[in-house]
C-alpha positions in Angstrom: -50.2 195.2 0.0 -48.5 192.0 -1.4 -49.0 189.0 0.6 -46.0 186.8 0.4 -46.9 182.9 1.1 -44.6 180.4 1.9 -45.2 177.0 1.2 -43.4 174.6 3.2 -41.8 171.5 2.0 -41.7 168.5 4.0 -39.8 165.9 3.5 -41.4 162.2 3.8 -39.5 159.4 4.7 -40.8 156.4 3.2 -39.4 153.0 5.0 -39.4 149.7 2.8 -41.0 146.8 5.4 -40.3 144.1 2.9 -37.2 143.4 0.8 -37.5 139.9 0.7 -36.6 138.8 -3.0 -38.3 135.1 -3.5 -35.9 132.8 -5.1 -36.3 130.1 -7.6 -35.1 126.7 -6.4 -33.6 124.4 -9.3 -35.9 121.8 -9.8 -32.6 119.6 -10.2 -32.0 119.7 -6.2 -35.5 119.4 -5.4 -36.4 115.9 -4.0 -38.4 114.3 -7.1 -41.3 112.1 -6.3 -41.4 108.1 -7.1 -41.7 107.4 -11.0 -45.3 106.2 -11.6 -43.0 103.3 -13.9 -41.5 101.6 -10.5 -40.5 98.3 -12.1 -42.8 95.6 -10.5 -43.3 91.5 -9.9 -45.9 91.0 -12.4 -46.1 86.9 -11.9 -45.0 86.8 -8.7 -41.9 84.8 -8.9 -39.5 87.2 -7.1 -37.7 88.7 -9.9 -38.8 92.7 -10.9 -39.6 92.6 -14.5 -35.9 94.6 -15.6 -34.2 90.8 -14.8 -37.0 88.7 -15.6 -36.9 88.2 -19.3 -40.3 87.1 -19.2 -42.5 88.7 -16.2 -45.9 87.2 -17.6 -44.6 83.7 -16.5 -43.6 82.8 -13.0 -41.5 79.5 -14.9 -39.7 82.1 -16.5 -37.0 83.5 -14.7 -33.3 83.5 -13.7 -33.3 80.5 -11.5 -35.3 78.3 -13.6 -34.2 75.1 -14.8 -33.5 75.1 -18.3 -35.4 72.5 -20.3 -35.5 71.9 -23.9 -38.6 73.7 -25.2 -37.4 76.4 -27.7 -37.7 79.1 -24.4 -35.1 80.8 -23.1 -35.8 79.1 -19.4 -33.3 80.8 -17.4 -33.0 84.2 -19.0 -29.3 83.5 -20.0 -29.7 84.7 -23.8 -29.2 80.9 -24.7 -32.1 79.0 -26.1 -31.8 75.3 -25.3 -29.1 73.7 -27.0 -28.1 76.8 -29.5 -25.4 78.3 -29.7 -21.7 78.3 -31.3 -19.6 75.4 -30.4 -15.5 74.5 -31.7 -13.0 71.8 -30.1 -10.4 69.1 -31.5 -11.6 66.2 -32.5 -9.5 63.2 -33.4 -9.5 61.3 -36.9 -7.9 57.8 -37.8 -8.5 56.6 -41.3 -7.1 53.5 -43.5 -6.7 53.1 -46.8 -5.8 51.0 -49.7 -3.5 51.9 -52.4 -2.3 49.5 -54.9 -3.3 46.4 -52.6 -1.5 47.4 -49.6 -3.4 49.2 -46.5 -2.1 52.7 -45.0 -3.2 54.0 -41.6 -3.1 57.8 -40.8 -3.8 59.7 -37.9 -4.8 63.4 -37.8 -6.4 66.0 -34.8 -8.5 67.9 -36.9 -11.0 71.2 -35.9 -14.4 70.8 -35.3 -17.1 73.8 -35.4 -21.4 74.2 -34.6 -23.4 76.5 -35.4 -27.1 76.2 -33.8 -30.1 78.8 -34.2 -33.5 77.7 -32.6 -32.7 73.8 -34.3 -31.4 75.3 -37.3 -27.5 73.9 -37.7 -24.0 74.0 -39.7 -21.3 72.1 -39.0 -17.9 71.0 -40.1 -14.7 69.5 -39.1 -11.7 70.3 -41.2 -8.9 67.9 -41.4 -5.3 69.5 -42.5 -3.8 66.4 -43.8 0.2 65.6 -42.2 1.9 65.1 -45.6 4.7 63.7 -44.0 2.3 60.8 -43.7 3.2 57.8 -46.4 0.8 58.0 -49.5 -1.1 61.0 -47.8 -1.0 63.3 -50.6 -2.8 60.6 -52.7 -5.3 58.7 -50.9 -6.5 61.9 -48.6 -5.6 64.8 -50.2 -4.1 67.9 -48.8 -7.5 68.7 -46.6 -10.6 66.3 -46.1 -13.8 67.8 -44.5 -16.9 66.3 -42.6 -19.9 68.5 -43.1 -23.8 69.2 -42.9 -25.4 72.0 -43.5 -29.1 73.7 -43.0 -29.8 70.7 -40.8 -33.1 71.5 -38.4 -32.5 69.7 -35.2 -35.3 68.8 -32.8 -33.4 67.2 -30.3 -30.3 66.4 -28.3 -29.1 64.0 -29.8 -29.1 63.3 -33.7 -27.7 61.2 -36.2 -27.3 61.7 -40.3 -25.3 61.7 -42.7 -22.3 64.0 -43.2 -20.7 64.5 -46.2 -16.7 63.9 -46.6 -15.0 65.5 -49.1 -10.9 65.6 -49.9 -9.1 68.8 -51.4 -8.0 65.9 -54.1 -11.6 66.0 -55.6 -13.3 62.5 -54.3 -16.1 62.7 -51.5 -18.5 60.2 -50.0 -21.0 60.1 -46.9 -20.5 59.5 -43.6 -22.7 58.3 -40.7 -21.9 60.9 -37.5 -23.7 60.9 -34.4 -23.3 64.1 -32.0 -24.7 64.1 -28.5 -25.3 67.5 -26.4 -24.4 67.2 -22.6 -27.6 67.5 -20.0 -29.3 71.0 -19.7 -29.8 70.3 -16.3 -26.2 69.4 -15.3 -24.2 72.2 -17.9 -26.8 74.3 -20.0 -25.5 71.8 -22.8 -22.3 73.2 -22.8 -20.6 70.7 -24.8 -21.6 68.2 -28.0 -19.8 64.8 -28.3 -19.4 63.5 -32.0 -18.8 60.5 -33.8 -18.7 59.6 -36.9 -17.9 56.2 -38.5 -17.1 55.5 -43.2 -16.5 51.8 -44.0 -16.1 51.6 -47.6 -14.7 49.4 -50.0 -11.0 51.1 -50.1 -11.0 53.5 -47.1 -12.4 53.3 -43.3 -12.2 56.3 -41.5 -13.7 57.5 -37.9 -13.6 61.4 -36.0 -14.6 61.2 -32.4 -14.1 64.7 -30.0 -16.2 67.1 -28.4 -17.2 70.5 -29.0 -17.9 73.2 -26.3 -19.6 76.6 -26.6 -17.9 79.7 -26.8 
């Protein structure tokens, strides 16, 4: 006898509870937390460190006074009286040629340079040929200059040294003045310079501002 079995198949049905797929959030929309390098008061004078220009002194800061002490007081950039100043400044000069005296007048340029005391300047003279005996007695250009001069101060005299496109030169005394730091940041110089010699006188006075 054969025996036939049957073997059932049943089906199972199996039922996913959870499809939840967990999703990466980009870190760039996340909220961040404080930077640990929050700018701070370090000397207490009510500027953060990013606009005080010295945060380990509470005399050094934007609203300080400026004073002349090689420090940059006020956190401006500007050291004291440094800086690049240029203006007009006015010459008058007489000579003598041949016995007979010849006055000339001339607006001339003036330029400063100033680097922690360290200064150049000059003021160049284009001479007005129309001018009676201009071309002889002062030369197509004369210059007043100094150079590598350390200044300690605000105000300063020394020697300057004039010198004429026609080849002669000879010193001059010139006194320059900066204005109050207190009042301007010494915003502007005042010179003056004075040569009395023997055949030709000769004075600049102007100001200079800074650029």
């Amino acid at each position: 006898m054969i025996f036939f079995v049957f073997f059932a198949c049943r089906s199972s049905k199996v039922s996913v509870e959870d499809t939840s797929v967990d999703v990466i959030e980009d870190s760039s929309s996340i909220e961040q937390p404080e930077s640990s390098s929050e700018l701070v008061d370090i000397d207490e004078d009510g500027f953060l460190e990013g606009d005080d220009c010295d945060d380990w002194d509470p005399d050094i800061n934007p609203n300080a006074v400026e004073i002349f002490d090689y420090i940059d007081n006020n956190c401006d950039g500007i050291i004291d009286y440094d800086g690049t100043f240029s203006g007009s400044i006015s010459m008058v000069a007489t000579a003598i040629y041949e016995g007979v005296p010849y006055s000339f007048s001339q607006t001339c340029s003036g330029s400063l340079e100033r680097e922690r005391g360290a200064t150049n300047a000059q003021i160049v003279c284009t001479i007005d040929m129309s001018q009676e005996n201009a071309d002889i007695l002062l030369g197509n250009e004369v210059t007043v200059a100094v150079e590598s001069t350390t200044l300690h101060d605000s105000s300063w005299q020394e020697d300057w040294m004039v010198t004429s496109s026609d080849g002669w030169d000879t010193p001059m005394a010139v006194e320059i003045q900066w204005s109050e730091l207190q009042v301007d940041l010494g915003e502007k110089i005042h010179i003056e310079g004075d040569l009395d010699s023997f055949s030709l006188d000769m004075s600049v006075e102007g100001d200079l501002y800074r650029e």
